[in-house]
N, CA, C and O of each residue as an XYZ file, in Angstrom:
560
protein
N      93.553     75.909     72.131
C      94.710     75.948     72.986
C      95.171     77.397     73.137
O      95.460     78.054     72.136
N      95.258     78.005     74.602
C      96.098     79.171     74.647
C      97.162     78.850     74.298
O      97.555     77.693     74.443
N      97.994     79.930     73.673
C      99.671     79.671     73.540
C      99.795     81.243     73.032
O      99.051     81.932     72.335
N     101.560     81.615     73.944
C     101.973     82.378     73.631
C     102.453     81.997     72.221
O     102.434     80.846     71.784
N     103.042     83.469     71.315
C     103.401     83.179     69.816
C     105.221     83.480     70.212
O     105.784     84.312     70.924
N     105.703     82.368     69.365
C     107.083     82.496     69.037
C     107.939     83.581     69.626
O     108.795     83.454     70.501
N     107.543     84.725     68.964
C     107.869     86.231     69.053
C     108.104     86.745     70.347
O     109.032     87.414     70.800
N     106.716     86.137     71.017
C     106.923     86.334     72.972
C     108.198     85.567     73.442
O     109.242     85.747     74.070
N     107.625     84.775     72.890
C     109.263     83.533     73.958
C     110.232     84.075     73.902
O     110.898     84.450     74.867
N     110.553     84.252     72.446
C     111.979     85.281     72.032
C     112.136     86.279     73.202
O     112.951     86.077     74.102
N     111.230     87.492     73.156
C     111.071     88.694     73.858
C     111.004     88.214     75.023
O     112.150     88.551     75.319
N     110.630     87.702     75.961
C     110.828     87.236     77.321
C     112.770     86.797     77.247
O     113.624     87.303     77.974
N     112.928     86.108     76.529
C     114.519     85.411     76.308
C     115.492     86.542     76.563
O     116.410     86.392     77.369
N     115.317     87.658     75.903
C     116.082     89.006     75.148
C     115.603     89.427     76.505
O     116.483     88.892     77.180
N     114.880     89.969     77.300
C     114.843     90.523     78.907
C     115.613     89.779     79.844
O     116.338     90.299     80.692
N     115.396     88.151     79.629
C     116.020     87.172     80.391
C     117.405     87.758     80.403
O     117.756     88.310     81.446
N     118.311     87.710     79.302
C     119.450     87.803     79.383
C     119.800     89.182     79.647
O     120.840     89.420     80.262
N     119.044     90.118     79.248
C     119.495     91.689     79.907
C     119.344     91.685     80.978
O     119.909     92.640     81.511
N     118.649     90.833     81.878
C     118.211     91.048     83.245
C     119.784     90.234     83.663
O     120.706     90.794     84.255
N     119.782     89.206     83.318
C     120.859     88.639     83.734
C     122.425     89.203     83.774
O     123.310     88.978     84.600
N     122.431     89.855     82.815
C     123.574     90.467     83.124
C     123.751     91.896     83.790
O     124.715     92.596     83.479
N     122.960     92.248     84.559
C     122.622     93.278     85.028
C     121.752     94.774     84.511
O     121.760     95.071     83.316
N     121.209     95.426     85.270
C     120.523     96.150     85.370
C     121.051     97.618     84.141
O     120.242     98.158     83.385
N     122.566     98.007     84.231
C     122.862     98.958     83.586
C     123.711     98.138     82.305
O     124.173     98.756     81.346
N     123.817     96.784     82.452
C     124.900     96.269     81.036
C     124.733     96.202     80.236
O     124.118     95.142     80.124
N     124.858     96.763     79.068
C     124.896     96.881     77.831
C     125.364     95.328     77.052
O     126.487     94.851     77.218
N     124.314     94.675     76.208
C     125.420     93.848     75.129
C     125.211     93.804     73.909
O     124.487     94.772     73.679
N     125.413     93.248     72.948
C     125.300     93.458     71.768
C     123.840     92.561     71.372
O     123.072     91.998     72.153
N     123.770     92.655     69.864
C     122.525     91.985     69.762
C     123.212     90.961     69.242
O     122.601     90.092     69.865
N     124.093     90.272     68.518
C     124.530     89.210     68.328
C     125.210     87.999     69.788
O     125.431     86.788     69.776
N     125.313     88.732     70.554
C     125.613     88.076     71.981
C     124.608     87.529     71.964
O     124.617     86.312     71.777
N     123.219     88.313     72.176
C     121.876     88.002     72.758
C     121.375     86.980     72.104
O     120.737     86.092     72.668
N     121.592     87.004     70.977
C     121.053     86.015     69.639
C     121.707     84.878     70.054
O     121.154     83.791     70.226
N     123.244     85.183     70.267
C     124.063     83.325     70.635
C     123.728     82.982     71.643
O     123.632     81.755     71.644
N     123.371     83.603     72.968
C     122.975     83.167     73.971
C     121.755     82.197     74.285
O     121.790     81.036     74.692
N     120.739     82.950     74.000
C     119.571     82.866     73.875
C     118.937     82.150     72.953
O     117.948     81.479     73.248
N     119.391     82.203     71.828
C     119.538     80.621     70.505
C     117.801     81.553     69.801
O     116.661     81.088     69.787
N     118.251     82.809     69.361
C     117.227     83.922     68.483
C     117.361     83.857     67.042
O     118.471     84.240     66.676
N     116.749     83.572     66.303
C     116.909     84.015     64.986
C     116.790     85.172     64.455
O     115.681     85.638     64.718
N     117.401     85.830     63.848
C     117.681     87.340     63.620
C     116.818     88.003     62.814
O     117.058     89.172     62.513
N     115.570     87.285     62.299
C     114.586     87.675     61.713
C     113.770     87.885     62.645
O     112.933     88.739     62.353
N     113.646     87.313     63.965
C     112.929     87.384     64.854
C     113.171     88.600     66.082
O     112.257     89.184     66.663
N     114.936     88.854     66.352
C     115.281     89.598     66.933
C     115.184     91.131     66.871
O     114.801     91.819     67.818
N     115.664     91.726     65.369
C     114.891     92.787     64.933
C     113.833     93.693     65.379
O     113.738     94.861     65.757
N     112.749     92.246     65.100
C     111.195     93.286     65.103
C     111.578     93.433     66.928
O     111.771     94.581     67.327
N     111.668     92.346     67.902
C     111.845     92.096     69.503
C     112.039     93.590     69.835
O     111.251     94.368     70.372
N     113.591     93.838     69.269
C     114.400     94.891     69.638
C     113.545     96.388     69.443
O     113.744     97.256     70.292
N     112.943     96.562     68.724
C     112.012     97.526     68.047
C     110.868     97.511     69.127
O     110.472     98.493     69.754
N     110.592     96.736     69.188
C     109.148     96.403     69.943
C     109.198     96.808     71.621
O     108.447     97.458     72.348
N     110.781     95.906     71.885
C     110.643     96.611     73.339
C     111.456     97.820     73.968
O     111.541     98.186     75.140
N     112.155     98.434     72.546
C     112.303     99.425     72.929
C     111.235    101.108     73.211
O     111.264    102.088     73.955
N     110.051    100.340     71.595
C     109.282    101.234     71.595
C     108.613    101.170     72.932
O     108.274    102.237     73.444
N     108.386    100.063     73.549
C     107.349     99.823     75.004
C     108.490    100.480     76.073
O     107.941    100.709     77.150
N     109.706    100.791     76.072
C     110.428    101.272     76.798
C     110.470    100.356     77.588
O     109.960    100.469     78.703
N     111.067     99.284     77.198
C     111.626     98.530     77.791
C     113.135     97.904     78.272
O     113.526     97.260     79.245
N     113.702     98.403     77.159
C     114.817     98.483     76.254
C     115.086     99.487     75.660
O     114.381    100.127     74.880
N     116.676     99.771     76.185
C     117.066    101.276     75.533
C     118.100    100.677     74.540
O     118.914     99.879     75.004
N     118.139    100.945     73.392
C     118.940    100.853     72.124
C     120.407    101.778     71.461
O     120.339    102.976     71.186
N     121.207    101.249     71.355
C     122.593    102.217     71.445
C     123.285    101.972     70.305
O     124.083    101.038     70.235
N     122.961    103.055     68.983
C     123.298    102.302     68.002
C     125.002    102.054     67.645
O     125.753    102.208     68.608
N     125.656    101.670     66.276
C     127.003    102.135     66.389
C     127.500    101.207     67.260
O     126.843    100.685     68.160
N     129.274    100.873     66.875
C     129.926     99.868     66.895
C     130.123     99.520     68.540
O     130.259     98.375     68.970
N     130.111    100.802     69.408
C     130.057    100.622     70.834
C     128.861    100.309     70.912
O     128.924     99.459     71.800
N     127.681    100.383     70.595
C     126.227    100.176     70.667
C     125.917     99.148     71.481
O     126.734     98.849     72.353
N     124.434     98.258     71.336
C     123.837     97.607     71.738
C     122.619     97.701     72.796
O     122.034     98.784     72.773
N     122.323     97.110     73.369
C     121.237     97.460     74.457
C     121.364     96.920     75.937
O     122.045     96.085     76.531
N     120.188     97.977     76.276
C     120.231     97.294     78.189
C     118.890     97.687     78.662
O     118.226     98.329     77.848
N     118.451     97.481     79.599
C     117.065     97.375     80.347
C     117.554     98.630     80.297
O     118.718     98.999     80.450
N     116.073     99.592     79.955
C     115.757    100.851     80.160
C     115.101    101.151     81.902
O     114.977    102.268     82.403
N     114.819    100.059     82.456
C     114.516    100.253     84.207
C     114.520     99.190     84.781
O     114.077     98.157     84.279
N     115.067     99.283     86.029
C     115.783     97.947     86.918
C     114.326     96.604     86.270
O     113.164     96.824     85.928
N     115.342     94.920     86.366
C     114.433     94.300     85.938
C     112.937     93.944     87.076
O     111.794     93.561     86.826
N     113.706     94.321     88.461
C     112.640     94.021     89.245
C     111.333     94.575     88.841
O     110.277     94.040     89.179
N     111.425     96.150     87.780
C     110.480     96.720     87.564
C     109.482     96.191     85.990
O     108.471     96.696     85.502
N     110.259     95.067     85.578
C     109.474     94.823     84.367
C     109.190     93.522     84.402
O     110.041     92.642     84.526
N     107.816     93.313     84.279
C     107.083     91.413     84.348
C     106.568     91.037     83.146
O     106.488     91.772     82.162
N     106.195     89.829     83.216
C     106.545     89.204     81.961
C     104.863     89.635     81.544
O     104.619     89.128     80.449
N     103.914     90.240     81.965
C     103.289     90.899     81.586
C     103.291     92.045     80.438
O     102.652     92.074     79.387
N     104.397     93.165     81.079
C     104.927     94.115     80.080
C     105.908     93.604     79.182
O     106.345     94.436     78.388
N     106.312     92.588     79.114
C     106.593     92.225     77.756
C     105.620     91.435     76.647
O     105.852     91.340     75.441
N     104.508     90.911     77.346
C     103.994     90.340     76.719
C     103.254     91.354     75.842
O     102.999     91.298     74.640
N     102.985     92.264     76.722
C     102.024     93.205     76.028
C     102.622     94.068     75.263
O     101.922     94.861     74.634
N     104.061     94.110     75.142
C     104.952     94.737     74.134
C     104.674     94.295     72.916
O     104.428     94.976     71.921
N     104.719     93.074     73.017
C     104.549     92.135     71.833
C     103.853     91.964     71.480
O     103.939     91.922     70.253
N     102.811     91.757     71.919
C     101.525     91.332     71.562
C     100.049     92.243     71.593
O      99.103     92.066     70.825
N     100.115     93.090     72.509
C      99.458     94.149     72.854
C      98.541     93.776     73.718
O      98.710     92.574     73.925
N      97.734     94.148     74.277
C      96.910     94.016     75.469
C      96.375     92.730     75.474
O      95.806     92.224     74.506
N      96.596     92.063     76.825
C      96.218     90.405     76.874
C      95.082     90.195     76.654
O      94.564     90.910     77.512
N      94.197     89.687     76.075
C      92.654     89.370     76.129
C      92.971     87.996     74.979
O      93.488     87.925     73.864
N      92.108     86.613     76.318
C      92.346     85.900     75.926
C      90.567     85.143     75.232
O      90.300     83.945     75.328
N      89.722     86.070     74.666
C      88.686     86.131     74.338
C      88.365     86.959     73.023
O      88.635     88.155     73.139
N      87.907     86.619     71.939
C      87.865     87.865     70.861
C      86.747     88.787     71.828
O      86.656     90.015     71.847
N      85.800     87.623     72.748
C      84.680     88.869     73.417
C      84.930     89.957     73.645
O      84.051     90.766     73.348
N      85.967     90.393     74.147
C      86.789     91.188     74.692
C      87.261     92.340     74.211
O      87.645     93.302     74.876
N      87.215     92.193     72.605
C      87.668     93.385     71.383
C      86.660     94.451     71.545
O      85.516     94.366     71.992
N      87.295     95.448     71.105
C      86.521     96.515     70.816
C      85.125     96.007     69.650
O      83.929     96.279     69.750
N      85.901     95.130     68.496
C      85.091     95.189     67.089
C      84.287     94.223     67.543
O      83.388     94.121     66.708
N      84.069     93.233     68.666
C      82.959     92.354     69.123
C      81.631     93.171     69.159
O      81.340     94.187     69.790
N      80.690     92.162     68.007
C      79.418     92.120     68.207
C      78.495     91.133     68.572
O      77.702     90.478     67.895
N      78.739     91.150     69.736
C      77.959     89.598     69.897
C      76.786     90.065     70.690
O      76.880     90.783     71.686
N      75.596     89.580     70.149
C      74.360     89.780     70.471
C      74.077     89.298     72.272
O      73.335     89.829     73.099
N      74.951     88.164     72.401
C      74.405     87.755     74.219
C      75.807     88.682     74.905
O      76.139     88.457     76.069
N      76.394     89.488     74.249
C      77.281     90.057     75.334
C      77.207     90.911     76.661
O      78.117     91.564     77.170
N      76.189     90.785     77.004
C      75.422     91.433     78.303
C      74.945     90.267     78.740
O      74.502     90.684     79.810
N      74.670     89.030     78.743
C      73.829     88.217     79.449
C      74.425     87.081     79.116
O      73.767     86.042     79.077
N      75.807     87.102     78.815
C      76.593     85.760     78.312
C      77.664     84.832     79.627
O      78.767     85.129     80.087
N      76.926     83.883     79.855
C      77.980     83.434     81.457
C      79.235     83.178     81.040
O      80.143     83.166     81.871
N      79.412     83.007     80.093
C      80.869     81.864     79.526
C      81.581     83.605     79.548
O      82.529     83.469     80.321
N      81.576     84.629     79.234
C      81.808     85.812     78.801
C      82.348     86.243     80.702
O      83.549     86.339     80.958
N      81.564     86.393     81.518
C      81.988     86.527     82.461
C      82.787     85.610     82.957
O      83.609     86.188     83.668
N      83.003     84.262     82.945
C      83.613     83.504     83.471
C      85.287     83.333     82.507
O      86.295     82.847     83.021
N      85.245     83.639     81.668
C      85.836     83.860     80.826
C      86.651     85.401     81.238
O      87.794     84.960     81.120
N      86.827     86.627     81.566
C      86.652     87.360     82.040
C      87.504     87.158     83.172
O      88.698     87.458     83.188
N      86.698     86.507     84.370
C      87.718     86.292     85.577
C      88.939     85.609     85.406
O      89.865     85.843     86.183
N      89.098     84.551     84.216
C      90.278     83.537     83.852
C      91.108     84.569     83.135
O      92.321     84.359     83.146
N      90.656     85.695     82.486
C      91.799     86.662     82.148
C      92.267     87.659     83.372
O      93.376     88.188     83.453
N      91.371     87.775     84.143
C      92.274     88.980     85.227
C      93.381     87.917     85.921
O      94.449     88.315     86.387
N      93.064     86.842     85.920
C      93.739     85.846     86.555
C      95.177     85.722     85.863
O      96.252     85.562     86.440
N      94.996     85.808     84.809
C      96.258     85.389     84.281
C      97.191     86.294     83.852
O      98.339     86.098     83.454
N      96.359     87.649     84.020
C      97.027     88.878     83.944
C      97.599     89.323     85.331
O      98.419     90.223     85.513
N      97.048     88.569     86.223
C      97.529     89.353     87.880
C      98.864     88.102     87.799
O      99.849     88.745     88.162
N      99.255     86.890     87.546
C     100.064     86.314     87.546
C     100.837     86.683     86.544
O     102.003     86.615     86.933
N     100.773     87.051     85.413
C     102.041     87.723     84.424
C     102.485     88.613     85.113
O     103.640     88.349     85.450
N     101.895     90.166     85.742
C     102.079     90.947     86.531
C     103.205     90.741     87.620
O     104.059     91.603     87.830
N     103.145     89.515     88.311
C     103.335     89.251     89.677
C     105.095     89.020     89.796
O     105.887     89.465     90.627
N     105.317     88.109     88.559
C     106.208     87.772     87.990
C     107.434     88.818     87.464
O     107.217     89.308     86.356
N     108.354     89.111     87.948
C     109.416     89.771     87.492
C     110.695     89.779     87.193
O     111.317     89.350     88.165
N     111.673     90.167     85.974
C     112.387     89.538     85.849
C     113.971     89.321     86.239
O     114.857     88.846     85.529
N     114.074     89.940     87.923
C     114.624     89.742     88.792
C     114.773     88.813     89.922
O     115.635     88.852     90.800
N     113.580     87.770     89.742
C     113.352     86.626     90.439
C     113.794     85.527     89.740
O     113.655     84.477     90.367
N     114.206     85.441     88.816
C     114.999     83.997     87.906
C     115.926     84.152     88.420
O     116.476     85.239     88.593
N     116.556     82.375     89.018
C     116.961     82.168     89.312
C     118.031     81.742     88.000
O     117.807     80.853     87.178
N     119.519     82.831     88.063
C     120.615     82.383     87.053
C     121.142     81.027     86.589
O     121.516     80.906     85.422
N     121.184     80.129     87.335
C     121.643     79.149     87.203
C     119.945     77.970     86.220
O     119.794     77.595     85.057
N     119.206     77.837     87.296
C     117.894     77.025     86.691
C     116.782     78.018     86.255
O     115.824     77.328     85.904
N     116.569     78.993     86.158
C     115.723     79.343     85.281
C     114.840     79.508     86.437
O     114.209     80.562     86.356
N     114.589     78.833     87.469
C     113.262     78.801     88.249
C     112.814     79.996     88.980
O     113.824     80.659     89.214
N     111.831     80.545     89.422
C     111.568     81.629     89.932
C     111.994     81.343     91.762
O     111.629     80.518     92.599
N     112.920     82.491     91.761
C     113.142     82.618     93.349
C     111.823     82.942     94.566
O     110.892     83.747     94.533
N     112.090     82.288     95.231
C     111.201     82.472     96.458
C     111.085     83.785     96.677
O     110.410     84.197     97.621
């Protein structure tokens, strides 16, 4: 089974709601946590993660908190995924440390292959200025 890990959902959640409240708004990380229903063991590493991907700018101190480091139209659920997770490859074929003897003459490997550009041009496509506030659904 593909499946994103925990950690993503979170991190998509934590953009969700920065996106939602606009582009320059700052909120706290305990807002984000009640909102969003985050566990704070989980939020942490998030916060770290997408700030290092510059995704998220971090403001420490009692005025503190965070906000999208660039409008959300400009960040898809691609670049968060890959914040988190690091480069999509939904194949170990795909690793650098792969040694697989048919990897030049392997069909499942190519076909395999096109089902990842695929799912990388649709994470891509996706941005998180098209949720719709109220249902969640992606705007036309």
């Amino acid at each position: 089974m593909i499946r994103l890990n925990r950690e993503t959902d979170y991190s998509f959640r934590v953009v969700l709601c920065l996106a939602r409240a606009g582009d320059s708004v700052r909120l706290s990380t305990s807002q984000i946590q009640k909102e969003m229903h985050i566990p704070p063991s989980f939020l942490h590493r998030i916060i770290a993660s997408l700030g290092h991907s510059n995704i998220i700018l971090t403001f420490p101190g009692r005025e503190g908190g965070v906000q999208l480091a660039r409008p959300a139209s400009e960040i898809s659920l691609l670049d968060v995924y890959e914040a988190v997770e690091g480069p999509l490859q939904i194949s170990q074929c795909f690793s650098e440390e792969c040694d697989c003897p048919l990897e030049v003459t392997c069909p499942v490997q190519k076909s395999l292959r096109h089902i990842q550009k695929a799912v990388a041009r649709e994470f891509s496509s996706i941005h998180f200025d098209q949720f719709n506030p109220e249902t969640g659904l992606i705007l036309p």
